[in-house]
C-alpha positions in Angstrom: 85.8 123.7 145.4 84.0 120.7 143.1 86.5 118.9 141.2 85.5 116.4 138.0 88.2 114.6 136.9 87.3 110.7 135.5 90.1 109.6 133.5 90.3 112.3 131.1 93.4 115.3 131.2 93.7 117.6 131.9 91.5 118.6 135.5 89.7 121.1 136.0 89.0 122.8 139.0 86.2 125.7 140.3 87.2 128.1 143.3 84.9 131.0 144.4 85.9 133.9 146.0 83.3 136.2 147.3 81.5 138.1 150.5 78.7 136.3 150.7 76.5 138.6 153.0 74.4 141.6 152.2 72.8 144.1 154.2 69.3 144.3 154.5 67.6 145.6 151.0 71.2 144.9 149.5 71.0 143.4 146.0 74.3 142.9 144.2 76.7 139.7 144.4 80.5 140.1 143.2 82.5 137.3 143.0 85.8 135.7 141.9 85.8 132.3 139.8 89.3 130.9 139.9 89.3 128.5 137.5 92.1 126.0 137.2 93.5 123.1 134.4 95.8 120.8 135.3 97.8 117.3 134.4 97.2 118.5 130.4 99.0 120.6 128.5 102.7 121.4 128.0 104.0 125.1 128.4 107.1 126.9 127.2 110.7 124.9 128.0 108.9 121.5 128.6 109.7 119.2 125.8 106.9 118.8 122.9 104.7 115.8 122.6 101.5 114.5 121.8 98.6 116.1 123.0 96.0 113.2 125.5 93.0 112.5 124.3 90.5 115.6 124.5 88.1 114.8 126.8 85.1 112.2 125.9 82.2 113.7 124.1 84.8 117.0 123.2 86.1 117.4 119.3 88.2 114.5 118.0 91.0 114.4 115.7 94.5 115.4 115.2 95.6 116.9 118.4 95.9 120.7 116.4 95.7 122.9 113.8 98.0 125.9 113.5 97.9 128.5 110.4 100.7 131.0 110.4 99.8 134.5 108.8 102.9 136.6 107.9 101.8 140.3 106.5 104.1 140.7 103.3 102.7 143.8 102.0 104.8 146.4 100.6 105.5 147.8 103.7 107.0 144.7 105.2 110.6 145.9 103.1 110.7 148.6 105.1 113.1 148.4 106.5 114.0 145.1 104.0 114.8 143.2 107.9 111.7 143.2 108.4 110.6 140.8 106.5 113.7 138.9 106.8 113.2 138.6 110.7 109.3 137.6 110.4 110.8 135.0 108.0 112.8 133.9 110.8 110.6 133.9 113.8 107.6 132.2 111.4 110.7 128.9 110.6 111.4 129.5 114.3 107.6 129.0 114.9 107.7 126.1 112.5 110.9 124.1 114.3 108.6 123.7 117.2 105.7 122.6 115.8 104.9 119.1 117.6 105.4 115.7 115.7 101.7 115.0 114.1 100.6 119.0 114.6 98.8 120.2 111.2 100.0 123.5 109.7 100.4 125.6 107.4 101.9 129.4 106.3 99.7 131.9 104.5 101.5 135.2 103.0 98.6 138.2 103.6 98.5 141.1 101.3 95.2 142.5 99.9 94.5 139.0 99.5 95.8 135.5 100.8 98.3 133.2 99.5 98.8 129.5 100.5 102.8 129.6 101.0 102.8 126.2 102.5 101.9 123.2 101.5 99.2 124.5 99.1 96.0 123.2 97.5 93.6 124.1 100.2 95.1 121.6 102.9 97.6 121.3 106.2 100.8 119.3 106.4 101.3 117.6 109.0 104.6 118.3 111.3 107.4 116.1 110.9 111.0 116.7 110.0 110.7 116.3 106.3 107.4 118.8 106.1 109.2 121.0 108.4 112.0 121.5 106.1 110.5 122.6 103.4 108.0 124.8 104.9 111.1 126.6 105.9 112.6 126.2 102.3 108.9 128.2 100.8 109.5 130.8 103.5 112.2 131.9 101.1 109.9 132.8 98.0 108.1 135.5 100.5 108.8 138.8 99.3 107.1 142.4 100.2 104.4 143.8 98.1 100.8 145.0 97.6 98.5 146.0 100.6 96.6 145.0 103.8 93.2 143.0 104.1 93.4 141.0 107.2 90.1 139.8 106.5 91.4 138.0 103.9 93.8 136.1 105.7 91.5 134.9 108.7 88.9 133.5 105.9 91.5 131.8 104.6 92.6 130.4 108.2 89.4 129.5 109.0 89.0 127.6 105.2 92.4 125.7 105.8 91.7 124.9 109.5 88.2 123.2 108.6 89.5 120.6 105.8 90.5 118.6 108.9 89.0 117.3 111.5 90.9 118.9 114.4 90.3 119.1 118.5 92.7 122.7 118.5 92.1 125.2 115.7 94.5 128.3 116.2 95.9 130.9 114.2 98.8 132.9 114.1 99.0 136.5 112.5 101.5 139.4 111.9 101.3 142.8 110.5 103.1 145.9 110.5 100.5 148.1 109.0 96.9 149.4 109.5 93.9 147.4 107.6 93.9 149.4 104.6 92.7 147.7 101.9 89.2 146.5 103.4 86.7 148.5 105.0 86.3 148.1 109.2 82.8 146.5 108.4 84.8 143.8 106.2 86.8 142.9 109.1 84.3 142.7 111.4 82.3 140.3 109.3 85.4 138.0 109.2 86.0 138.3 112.8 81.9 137.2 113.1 82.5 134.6 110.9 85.7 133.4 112.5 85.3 133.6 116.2 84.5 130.0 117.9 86.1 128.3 114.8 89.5 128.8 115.8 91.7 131.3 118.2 93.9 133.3 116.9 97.2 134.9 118.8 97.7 138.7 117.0 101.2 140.3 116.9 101.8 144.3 115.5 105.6 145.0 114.3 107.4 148.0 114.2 105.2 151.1 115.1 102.8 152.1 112.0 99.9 149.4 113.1 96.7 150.2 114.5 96.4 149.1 118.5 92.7 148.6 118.5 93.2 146.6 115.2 95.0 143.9 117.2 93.9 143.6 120.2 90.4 143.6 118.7 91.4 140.4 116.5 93.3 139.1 119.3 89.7 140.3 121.2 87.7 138.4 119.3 89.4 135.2 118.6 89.9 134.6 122.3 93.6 135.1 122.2 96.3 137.3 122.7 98.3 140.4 121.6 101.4 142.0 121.8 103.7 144.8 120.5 106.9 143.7 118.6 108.3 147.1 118.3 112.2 145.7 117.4 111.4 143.3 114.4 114.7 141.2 115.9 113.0 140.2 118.7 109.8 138.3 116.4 111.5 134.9 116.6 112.0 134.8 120.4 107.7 135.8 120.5 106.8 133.6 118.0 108.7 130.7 119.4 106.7 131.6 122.9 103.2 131.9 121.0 103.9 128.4 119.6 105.1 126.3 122.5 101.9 127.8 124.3 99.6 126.9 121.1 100.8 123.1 121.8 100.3 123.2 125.1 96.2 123.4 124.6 94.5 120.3 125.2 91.0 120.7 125.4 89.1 123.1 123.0 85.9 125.4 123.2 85.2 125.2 126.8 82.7 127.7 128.1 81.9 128.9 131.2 78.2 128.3 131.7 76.2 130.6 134.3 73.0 129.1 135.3 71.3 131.5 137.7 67.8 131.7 139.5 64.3 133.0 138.6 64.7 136.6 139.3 68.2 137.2 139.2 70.0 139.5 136.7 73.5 139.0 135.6 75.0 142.5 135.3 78.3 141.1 133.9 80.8 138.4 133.1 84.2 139.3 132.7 87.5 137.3 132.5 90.0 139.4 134.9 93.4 137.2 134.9 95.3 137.2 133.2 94.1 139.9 131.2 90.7 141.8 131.3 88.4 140.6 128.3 84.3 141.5 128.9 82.5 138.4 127.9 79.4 139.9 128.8 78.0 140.3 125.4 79.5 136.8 124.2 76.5 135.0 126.3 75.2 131.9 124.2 71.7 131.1 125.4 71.9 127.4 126.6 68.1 126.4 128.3 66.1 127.7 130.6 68.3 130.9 133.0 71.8 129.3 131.9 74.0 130.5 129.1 77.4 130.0 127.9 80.9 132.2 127.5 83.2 131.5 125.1 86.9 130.8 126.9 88.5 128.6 124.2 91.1 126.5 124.5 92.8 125.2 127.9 96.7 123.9 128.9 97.7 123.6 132.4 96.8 127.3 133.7 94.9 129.3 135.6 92.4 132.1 134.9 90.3 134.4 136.8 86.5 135.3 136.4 84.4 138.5 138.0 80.7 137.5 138.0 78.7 140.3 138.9 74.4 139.5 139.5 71.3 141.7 140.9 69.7 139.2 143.2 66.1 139.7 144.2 65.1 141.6 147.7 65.0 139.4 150.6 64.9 139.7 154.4 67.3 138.7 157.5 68.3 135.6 157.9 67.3 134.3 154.2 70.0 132.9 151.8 69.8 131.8 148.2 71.9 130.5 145.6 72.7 133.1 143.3 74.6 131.8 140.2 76.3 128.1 139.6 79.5 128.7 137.2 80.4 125.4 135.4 83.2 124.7 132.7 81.9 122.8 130.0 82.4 120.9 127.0 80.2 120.5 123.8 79.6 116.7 123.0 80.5 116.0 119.4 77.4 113.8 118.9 75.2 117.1 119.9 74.1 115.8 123.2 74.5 117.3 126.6 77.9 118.8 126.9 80.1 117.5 129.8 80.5 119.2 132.7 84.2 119.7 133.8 83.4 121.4 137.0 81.4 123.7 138.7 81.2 126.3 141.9 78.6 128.2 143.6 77.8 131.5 144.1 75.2 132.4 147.3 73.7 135.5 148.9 72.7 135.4 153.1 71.1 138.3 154.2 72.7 139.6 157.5 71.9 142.8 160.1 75.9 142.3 160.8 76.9 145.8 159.5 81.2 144.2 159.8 80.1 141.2 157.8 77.6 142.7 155.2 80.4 145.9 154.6 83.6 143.4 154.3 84.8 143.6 150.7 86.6 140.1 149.7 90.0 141.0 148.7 89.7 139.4 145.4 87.2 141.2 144.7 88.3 144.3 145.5 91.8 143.6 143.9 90.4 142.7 140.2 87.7 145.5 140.7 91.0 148.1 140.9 92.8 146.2 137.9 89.8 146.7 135.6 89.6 150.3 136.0 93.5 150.1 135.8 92.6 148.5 132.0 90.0 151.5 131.6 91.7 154.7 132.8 94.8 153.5 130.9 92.9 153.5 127.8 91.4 156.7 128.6 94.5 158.6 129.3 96.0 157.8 125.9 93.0 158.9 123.9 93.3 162.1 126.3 96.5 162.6 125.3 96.2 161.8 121.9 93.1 164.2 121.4 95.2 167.4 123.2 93.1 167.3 126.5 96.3 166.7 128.5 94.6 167.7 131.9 92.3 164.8 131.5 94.9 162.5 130.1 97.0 163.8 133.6 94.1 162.9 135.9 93.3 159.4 133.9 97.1 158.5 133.8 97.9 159.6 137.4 94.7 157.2 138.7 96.6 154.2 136.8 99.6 154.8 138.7 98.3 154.8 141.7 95.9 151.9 141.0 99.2 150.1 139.4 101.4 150.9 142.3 98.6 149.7 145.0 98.2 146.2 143.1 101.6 145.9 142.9 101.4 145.8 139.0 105.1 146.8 138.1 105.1 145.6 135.1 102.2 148.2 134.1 103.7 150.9 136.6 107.4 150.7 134.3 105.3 150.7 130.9 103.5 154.3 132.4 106.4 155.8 134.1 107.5 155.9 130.1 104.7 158.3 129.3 104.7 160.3 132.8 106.9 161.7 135.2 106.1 160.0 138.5 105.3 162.8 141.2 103.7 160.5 144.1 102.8 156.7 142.8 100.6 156.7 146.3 98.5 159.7 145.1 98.8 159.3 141.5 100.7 162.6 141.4 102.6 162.9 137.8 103.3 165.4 135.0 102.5 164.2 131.4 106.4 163.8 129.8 106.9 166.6 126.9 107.7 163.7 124.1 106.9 160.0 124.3 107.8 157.3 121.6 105.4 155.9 119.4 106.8 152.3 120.9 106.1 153.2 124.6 103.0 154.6 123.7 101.6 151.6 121.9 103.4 148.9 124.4 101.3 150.4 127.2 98.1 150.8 125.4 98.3 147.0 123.9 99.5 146.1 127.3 96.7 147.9 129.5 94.9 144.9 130.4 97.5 142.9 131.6 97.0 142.3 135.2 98.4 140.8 138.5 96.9 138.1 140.3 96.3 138.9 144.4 99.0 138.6 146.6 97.6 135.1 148.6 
């Protein structure tokens, strides 16, 4: 484990977990990067201060940025607490905005509105500005239709007048993106991803799953079901106290590997399953960067899979070196936070080359957890209920053998349980629309191993 600390805070730390040996003519490496921040950020029940420094040569500035979407659309009145509760949870989200934080509220329709403060800027948090964000939250009222788009330009607009080190975003709907094509979105989700992160929320039952999670997807942060609008205050105090607990912004995970190896995939696996294979940023000769965005004090967990070149007994290489880095803001080399190897050692031990590390192994199963999951619904959904019976009874048993019970209660909603050990179920005659879309917005939730 290589450490790089200085003076700076938070600390990150590298741990690889892997079987390093391959058999003779054997060519693929899996591994496990652990990857660890700590001494930084604040998390939820800590009290609120102000952020430490971002790391030297990282973004300067305020210590954040945070722009609250709220959906007000016509549907929002329906029912008329529904709008009066995502009033509530965005002033709850407001009262624990940090001393010195920048923010501000947009209302999203078929087009944006600055709610709070206006005129193209942020406020910045202190009692007096709190107050009467929470006094404009009163002029929102339901009406017109839904262009997410819209909103995240707007965001993104708001959240560059300022120099900031965090940039992230909040949003809300209840609906599906009606009023712009998916193309539209898309182009604002290009536009908008490594500018800021953005934490996506669906109330109620009448939103589009893939909608969310694909913002959430694509702005490197997270997504969750609301389905009883009275619980939106209780989230959206969570969502905030974890937004001030960042400290350090746009780190990426760079992969540098040899000539002649072939990186099959990057994927983040803890603590939920996003592919960042596709994400690669070219950065020099064999290495290129992965977007992770911004750091607290957590922990998260990588699978790097790479095709190594042939090679005979006894012979060992270095396959891949995984370093967390920082962009310099005067354009030079970024800083490296820390880094980890990954190797390959050619053995004739048939017990050593066979062994599969139990990390590994463990995120390999929670993967196709995600997948099958997935797979199962849009079974269901599309009447081939045999497949969505095989697809959902391999997530059970996957679930129950990871010791996932927070996935295994979400399916035993949408199946009858037979035999968790053998994925045994019957598909249940009528499921809500909330179970349904709480397991499919939750499917790539996972477990860490069981140390």
């Amino acid at each position: 484990m290589a450490v790089f600390s200085k003076s700076q805070v938070p600390r990150f730390s590298v741990e690889v977990y892997q079987n390093e040996y391959l058999p003779e003519g054997g060519r693929e490496v899996n591994a496990i990067v652990t990857v660890t921040s700590t001494g930084g950020g604040t998390t939820g029940g800590v009290p609120l201060r102000q952020a430490s420094p971002p790391p030297s040569g990282s973004n300067r500035g305020p210590a954040a940025g945070v722009v609250i979407m709220v959906d007000c659309s016509g549907s929002m009145d329906y029912p008329p607490k529904k709008l009066r509760n995502a009033r509530d949870a965005t002033a709850a989200a407001i009262d624990t905005l940090r001393d010195g934080v920048t923010f501000a509220v947009v209302a999203g329709t078929h087009k944006a509105l600055e709610v709070y403060p206006g005129g193209g800027r942020l406020a910045v948090a202190d009692p007096a500005t709190r107050a009467r964000a929470k006094d404009a939250l009163r002029a929102l009222t339901a009406g017109g239709g839904t262009a997410i788009g819209t909103w995240l330009r707007l965001a993104d607009r708001l959240l560059s007048s300022t120099d900031l080190a965090i940039r992230h975003g909040i949003l809300l709907t209840d609906g599906r993106n009606e009023h712009e094509s998916p193309d539209e979105l898309r182009a604002a989700l290009d536009a908008c991803a490594g500018r800021f992160t953005c934490d996506a929320r669906g109330v109620g039952t009448d939103w589009e799953v893939k909608e969310v999670t694909g913002i959430a997807s694509a702005l490197l942060g997270t997504a969750d079901i609301v389905a009883d609008p009275s619980g939106l205050a209780a989230d959206f105090t969570r969502m905030m106290e974890n937004a001030m607990g960042k400290e350090v912004a746009d780190v990426a995970l760079r992969l540098w590997t040899p000539v002649g190896v072939e990186i099959k995939f990057v994927k983040q696996v803890a603590p939920t399953v996003e592919d960042l294979t596709g994400r690669r940023t070219e950065a020099g000769p064999r290495a290129g960067d992965y977007p992770t965005g911004s750091w607290g004090d957590e922990s998260r967990d990588y699978h790097i899979c790479v095709q190594v070149p042939e090679a005979g007994i006894g012979q060992e290489m270095l396959a891949a070196r995984a370093s967390l880095i920082v962009p310099a803001a005067d354009g030079g080399a970024p800083e490296v936070l820390s880094h980890g190897l990954v190797r390959a050692v050619w053995t004739d031990d048939m017990a050593a080359s066979t062994s599969i590390n139990p990390q590994v192994a463990h995120y390999t199963g929670q993967a196709e957890l995600a997948q099958v999951i997935q797979q199962g619904l849009e079974a269901r959904k599309s009447g081939d209920f045999d497949g969505a019976t095989a697809k959902l009874g391999r997530a059970v048993q996957l679930a129950a053998r990871s010791g996932n019970e927070d996935t295994a209660k979400l399916l035993s909603k949408v199946v009858d349980v037979v035999d968790a050990a053998t994925g045994t179920v019957r598909l249940k005659a009528k499921v809500a629309d909330a179970d349904e879309m709480t397991l499919e917005t939750r499917s790539t939730k996972t477990v860490r191993v069981k140390k």
